[in-house]
C-alpha positions in Angstrom: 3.7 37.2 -25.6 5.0 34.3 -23.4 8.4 33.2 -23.7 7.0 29.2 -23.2 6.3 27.2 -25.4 4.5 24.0 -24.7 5.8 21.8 -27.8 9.1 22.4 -26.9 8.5 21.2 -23.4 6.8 18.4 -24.4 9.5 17.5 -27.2 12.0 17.9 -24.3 10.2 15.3 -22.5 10.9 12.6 -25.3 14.3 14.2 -26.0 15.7 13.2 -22.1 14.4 9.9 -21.8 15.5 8.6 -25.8 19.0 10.5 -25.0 19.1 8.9 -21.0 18.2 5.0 -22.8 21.0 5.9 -26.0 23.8 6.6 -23.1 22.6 3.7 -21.1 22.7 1.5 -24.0 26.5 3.3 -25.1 28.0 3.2 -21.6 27.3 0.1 -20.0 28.8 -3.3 -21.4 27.1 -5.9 -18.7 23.9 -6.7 -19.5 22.9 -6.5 -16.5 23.7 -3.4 -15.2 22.5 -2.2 -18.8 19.2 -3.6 -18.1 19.0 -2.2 -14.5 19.6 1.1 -15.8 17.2 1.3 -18.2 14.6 0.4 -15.6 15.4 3.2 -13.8 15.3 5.4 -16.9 11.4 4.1 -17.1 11.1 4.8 -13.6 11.7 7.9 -13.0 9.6 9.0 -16.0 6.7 7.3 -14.3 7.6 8.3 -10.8 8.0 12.2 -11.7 5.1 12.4 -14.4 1.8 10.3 -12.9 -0.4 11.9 -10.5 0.5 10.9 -7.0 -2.4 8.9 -6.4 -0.1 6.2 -8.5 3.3 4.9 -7.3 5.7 3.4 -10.0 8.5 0.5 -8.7 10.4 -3.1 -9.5 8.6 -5.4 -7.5 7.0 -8.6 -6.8 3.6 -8.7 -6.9 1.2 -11.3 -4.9 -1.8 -12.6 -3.8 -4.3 -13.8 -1.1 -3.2 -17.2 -1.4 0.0 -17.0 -0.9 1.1 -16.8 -4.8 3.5 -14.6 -6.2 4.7 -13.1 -9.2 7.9 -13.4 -11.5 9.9 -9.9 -10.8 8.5 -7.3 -12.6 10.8 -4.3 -14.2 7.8 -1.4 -13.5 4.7 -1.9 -11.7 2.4 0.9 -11.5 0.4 0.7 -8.2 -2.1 2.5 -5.7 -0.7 3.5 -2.5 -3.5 5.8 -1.1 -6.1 3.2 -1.2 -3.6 0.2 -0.5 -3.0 -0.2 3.3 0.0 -2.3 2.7 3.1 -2.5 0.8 6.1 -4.7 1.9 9.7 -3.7 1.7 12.0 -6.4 2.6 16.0 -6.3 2.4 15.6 -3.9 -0.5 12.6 -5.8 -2.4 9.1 -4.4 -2.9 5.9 -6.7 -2.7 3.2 -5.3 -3.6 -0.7 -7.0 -3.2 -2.2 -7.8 -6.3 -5.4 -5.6 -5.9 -3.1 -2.4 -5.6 -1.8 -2.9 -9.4 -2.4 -0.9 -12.4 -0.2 -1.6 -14.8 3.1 -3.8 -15.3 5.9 -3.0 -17.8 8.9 -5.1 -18.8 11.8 -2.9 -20.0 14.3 -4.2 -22.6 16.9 -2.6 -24.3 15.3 -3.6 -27.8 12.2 -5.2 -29.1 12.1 -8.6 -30.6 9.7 -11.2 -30.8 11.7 -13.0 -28.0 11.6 -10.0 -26.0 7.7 -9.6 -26.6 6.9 -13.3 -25.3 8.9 -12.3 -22.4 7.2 -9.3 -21.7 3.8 -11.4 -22.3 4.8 -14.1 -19.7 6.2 -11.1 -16.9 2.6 -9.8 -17.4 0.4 -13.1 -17.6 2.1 -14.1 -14.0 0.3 -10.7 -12.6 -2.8 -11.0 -13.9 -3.1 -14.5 -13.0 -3.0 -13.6 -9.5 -6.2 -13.9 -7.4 -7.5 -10.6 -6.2 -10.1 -10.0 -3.6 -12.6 -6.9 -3.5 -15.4 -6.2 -0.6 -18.4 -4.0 -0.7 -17.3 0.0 0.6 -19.4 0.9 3.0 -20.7 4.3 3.4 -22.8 6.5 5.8 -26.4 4.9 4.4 -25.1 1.4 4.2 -22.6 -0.6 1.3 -21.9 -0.2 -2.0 -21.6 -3.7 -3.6 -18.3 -4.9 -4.8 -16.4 -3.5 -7.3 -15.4 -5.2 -9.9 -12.1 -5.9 -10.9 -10.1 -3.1 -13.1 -7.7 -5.0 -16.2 -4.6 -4.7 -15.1 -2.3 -3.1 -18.3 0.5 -4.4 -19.5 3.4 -3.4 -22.1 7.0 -3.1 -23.2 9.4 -0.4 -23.0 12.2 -0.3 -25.2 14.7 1.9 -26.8 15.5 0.3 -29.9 13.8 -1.9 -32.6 15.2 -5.5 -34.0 13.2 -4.8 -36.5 13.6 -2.6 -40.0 11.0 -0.9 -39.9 10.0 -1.4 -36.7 6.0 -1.4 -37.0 6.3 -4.1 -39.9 4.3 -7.3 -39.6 7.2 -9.1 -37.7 5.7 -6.5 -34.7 2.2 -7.7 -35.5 3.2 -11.4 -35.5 4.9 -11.3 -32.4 1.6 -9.1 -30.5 -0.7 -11.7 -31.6 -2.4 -13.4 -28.5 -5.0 -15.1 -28.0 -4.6 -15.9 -24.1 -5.8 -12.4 -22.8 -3.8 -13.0 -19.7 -0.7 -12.3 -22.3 -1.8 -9.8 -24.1 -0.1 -6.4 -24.3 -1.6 -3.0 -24.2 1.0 -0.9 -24.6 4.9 -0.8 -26.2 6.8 2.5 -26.2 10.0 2.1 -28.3 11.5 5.3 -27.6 13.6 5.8 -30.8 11.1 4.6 -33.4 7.2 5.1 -31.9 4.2 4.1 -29.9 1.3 1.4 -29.8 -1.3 1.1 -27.6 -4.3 -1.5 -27.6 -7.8 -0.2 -28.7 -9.6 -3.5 -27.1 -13.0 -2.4 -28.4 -12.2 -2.6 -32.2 -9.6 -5.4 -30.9 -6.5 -4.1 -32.9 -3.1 -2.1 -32.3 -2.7 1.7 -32.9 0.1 3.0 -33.5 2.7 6.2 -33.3 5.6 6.1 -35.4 8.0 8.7 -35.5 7.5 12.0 -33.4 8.1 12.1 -29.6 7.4 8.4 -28.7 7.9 8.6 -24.7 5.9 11.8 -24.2 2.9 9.8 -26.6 3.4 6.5 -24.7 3.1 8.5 -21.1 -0.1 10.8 -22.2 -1.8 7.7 -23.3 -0.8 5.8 -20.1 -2.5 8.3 -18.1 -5.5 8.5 -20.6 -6.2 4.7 -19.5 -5.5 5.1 -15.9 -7.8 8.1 -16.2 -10.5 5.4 -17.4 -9.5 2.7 -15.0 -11.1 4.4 -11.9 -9.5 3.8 -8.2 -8.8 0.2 -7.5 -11.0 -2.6 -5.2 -11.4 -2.3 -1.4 -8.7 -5.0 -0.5 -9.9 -7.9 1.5 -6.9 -7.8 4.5 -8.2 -11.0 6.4 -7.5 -13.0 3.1 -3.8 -12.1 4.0 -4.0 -12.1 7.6 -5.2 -15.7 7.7 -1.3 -16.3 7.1 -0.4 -15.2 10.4 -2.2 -18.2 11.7 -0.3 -20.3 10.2 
């Protein structure tokens, strides 16, 4: 009989990262370096746990024309597909076609905290992205079309008692797609996720929130399929500038 057991793996999965966001949120008294630790507690759960074909960082995120995005805490991006990625004097840029997924972290959720995370995400997805026909050995496949880029919150703790109450549901409410949020994970309390065919939040409460939150990632990005063939003479119409 093997001496493994899969449900304590996975429960030591949640375990880490609750315990790793409670110390950050112990240890640390400036906010900032609070917050900037618990980004890199988000991180590295992404960066160790999604297939390679995804890359997880804090970066900037722009476009063909030129535009660019508000910081964002955790992108998760394509880097076989994408030919480019910029790092400059320690700051990522990333083009918007290579995106997945964006996630603010915060130390707690609150309905301050949820507009934030709304307007970090909106300033992604409003982006212009390009997207060519691929060709191939018998001639092009057309375009493809654009994948929805996800968006969430990641948290440790709740504002809120309970923290799925209707203050939650208040505060997710949306009716600008470009704001709306697919997924929350607050690691002490729970999951929720956005089923957008019935148009309405599930959600997880109690058990081992960051391993449910990560699965269901995946699930989605599973779904997504690869990203669009990037159109680089958009961008390189800058150099001629």
């Amino acid at each position: 009989m093997s001496e493994w057991s899969l449900e304590q793996l996975l429960a030591g999965l949640h375990d880490d990262i609750q315990q790793k966001l409670g110390t950050v949120r112990k240890s640390f008294g400036h906010p900032g370096t609070k917050g900037d630790a618990s980004e890199k507690v988000w991180l590295e759960l992404l960066q160790t746990y999604l297939p390679q074909r995804y890359q997880a960082a804090t970066a900037h995120v722009v476009d063909s024309e030129g535009v660019f995005s508000e910081q964002i805490d955790v992108v998760v991006f394509d880097r076989q597909y994408s030919p480019f990625i910029f790092h400059y004097q320690g700051e990522t840029i990333i083009p918007a076609e290579s995106v997945y997924a964006v996630f603010e972290a915060k130390q707690a959720i609150n309905a301050d905290n949820v507009d934030y995370a709304k307007k970090k995400v909106a300033s992604v997805r409003r982006l212009t992205r390009t997207s060519l026909p691929i060709p191939y050995a018998k001639g092009t496949y057309p375009a493809k079309p654009l994948i929805p880029i996800l968006g969430g919150i990641l948290t440790f703790e709740s504002d809120w008692n309970p923290a799925f109450g209707q203050p939650l549901s208040d505060a997710l409410d949306e009716a600008d797609e470009n704001r709306r949020l697919d997924f929350g994970c607050i690691a002490a309390h729970g999951y929720f996720a956005l089923d957008r065919q019935n148009n309405a939040y599930e959600t997880s409460v109690g058990g081992k929130a960051a391993t449910g939150f990560l699965f269901n990632l995946i699930s989605r990005l599973q779904f997504s399929g690869t990203v669009p063939m990037i159109d680089i003479q958009a961008y390189a119409r800058w150099l001629s500038r």
